[in-house]
N, C-alpha and C positions, 0 to 999 in steps of 0.2 A: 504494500500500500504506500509506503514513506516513497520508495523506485519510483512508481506511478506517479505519484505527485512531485518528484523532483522532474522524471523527465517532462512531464505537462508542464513545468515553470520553467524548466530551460529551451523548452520551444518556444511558449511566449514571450522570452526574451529575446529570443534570436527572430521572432517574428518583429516584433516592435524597433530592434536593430535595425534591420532588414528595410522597412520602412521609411525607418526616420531617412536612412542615408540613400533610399530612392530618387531618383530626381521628380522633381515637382513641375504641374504643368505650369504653375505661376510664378517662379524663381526665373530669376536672371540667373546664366551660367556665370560660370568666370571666362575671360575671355581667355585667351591661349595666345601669347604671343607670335606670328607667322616668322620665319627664319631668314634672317640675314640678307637681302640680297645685293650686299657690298656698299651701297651705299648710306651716305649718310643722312638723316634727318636732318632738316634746319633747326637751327637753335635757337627759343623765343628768344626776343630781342626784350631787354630788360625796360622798363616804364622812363619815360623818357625825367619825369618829376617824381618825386614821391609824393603819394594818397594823402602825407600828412606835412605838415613842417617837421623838421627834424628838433624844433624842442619841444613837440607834445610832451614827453615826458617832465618837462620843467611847467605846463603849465598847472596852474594853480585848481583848476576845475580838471584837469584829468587826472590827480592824485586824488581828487575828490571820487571823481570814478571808476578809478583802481580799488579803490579804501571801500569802495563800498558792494561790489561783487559784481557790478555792471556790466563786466568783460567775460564773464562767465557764460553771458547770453547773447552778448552784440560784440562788434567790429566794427571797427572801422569802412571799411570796405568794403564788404560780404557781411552776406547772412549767416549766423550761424542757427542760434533759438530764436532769436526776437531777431527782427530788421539791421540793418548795418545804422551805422548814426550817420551815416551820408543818405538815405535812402528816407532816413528820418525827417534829415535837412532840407533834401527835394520839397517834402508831401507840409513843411511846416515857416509859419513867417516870425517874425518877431513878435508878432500881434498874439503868439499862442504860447509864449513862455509861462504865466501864470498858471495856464491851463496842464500845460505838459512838467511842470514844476511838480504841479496837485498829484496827476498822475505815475510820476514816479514816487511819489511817496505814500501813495491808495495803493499802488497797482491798478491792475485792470484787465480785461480780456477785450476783444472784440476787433481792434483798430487794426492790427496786424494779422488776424485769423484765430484759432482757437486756443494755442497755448497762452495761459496767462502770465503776465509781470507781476514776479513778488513783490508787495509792499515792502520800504523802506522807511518804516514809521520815526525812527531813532534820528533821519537825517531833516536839518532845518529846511524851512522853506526858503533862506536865502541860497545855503546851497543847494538846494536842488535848481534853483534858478538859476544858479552861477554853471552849472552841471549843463543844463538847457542851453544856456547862450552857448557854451564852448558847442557842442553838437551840432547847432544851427550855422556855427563859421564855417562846418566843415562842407558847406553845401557847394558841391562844385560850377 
């Protein structure tokens, strides 16, 4: 009886294996890279400016939002969780810093699609203002 019931759990192991490591109709493969054919790729040509000044890190609002976890879901440049802050800068004018101030320090859901911004309740409403304007320079 114990036989029986070891080998019936070691086929539905090996079923479920079997399975899992199936390919699926809705996966993307990985690609396979095709072999050599002597030549070479061209190589991206590097940005002619950089995305940002080169002392964001001295300024006064982006230690601000270093310090307070901001980079953990936005970029500069790119989306990562939330919008890029240039992407920000596009869709936002000057006339909405009190607004987008509020909003970094509520949070929110909606504006960007469905994941939401944690609240930042601990940070003032000057700095998040000061946090806001630096984002909005970044508008290309």
């Amino acid at each position: 009886m114990k036989t029986r019931f070891l080998n019936t759990a070691m086929m539905m192991i090996l079923t479920m294996i079997m399975l899992s490591c199936s390919e699926k109709s809705g996966t993307t493969p990985i690609p396979i890279p095709e072999p050599s054919t002597g030549q070479t790729e061209p190589q991206p040509t590097p940005p002619s400016e950089p995305a940002v000044s080169s002392n964001t890190s001295a300024d006064p609002a982006f230690k601000l939002i270093e310090a307070a976890d901001c980079l953990a879901c936005h970029k500069v440049d790119a989306k990562l969780i939330g919008p890029s802050y240039q992407d920000v800068a596009a869709k936002y004018t000057k006339a909405d810093i009190d607004q987008l101030a509020q909003k970094i320090i509520e949070g929110g859901k909606g504006n960007w699609g469905d994941i939401p911004m944690t609240p930042h309740e601990g940070l003032s409403k000057d700095d998040a203002k000061q946090m806001v304007k630096y984002i909005l320079s970044l508008k290309k």
